[in-house]
C-alpha positions in Angstrom: 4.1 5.4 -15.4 2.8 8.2 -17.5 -0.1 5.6 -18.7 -1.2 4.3 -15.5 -1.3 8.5 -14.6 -3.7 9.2 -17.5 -5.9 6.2 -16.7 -5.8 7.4 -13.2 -7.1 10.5 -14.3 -9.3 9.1 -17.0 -11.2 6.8 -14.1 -11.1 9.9 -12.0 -13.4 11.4 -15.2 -15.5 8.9 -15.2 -16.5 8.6 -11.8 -15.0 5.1 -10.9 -12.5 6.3 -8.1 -11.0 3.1 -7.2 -9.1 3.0 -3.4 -5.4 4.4 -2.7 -4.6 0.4 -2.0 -5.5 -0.7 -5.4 -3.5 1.8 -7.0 -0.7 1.1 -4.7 -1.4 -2.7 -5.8 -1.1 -1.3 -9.3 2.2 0.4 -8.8 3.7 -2.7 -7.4 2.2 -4.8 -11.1 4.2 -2.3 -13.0 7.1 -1.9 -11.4 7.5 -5.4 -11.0 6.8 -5.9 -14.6 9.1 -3.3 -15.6 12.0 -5.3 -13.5 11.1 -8.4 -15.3 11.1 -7.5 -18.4 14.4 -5.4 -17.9 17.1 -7.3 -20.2 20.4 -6.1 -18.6 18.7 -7.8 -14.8 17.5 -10.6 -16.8 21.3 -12.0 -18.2 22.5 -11.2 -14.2 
């Protein structure tokens, strides 16, 4: 979470501020990758 923050603010730098939807849809990538990729829900 802390990356997708920094790149947040990094695109914020820049000047490319992207919609509150796509970083919601962003969010949603992560935290569903997180889920997957957790072992201990993967062997349930």
């Amino acid at each position: 979470m802390r990356l997708l923050r920094e790149s947040k603010r990094s695109l914020h730098r820049s000047g490319l501020i992207l919609a509150d939807s796509s970083y919601q849809g962003l969010d949603k990538i992560c935290f569903q990758a997180k889920h997957r990729s957790n072992p201990a829900r993967r062997n349930r």
